[in-house]
C-alpha positions in Angstrom: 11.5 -10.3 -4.1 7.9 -10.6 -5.6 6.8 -13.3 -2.6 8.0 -11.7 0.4 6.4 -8.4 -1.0 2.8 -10.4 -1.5 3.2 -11.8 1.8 3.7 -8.8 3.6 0.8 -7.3 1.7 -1.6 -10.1 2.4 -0.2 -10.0 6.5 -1.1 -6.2 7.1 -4.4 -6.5 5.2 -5.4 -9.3 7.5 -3.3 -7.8 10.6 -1.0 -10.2 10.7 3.2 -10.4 10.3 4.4 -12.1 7.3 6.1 -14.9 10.0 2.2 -15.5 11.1 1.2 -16.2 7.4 4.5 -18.9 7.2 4.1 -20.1 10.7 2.4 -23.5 12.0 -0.6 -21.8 13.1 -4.0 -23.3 11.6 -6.9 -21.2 13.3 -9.2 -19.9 10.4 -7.5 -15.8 10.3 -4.6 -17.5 9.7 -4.7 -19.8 7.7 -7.3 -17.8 5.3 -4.4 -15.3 4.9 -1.9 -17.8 4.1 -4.4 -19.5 1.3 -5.0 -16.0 0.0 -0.9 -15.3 -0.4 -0.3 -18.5 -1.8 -3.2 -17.8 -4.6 -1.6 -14.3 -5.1 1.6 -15.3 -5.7 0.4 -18.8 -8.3 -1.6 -16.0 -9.8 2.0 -14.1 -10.8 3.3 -14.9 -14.3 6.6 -14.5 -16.4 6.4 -12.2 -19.8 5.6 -15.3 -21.7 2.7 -16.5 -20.0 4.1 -19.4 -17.5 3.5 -19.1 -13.8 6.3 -17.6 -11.8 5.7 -19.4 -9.0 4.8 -23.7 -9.3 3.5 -25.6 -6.4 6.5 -27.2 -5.2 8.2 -23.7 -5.0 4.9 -22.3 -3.1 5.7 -25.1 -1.0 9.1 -24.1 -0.5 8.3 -20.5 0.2 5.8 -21.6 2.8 7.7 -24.5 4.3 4.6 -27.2 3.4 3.9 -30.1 1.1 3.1 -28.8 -2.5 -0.3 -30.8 -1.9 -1.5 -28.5 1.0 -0.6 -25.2 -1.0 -2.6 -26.7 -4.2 -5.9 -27.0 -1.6 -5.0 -24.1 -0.2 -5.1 -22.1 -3.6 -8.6 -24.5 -4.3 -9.8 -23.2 -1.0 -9.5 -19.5 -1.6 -10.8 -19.7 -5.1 -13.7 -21.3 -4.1 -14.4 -18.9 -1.4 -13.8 -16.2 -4.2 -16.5 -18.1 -6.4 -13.6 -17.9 -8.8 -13.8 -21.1 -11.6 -10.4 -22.7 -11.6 
């Protein structure tokens, strides 16, 4: 599956698991890695154009409001200097 692949991904480039980046933990390493894997995977799209993944299902994946994985994605692009 495309998320828990991204999630791992994100984990070892931040030397974390993938249960640290879904966990409760809120400390900056952690939660930096979790807002970069829920950017990643809003970022994937279907063959015609639509997002794979929507915020309620980011929430889903990461066991959170849809609300905190939207500021989470709006936190890591602004840290990218990325223009939403």
């Amino acid at each position: 599956m495309i998320s828990t692949r991204i999630i791992r991904e994100v984990a070892e480039a931040h030397g974390l698991t993938p249960s640290d980046i879904i966990g409760r933990e809120r400390t900056r390493p952690y939660s930096r890695a979790r807002h970069e894997a829920m950017w990643r995977l809003y970022q994937v799209r279907l063959v015609d154009g639509r997002r794979r993944y929507s915020f309620p299902m980011l929430g889903r994946i990461f066991g959170r409001d849809h609300t905190v994985c939207l500021h989470g994605v709006r936190r890591h692009e602004a840290r990218m200097g990325v223009e939403a």
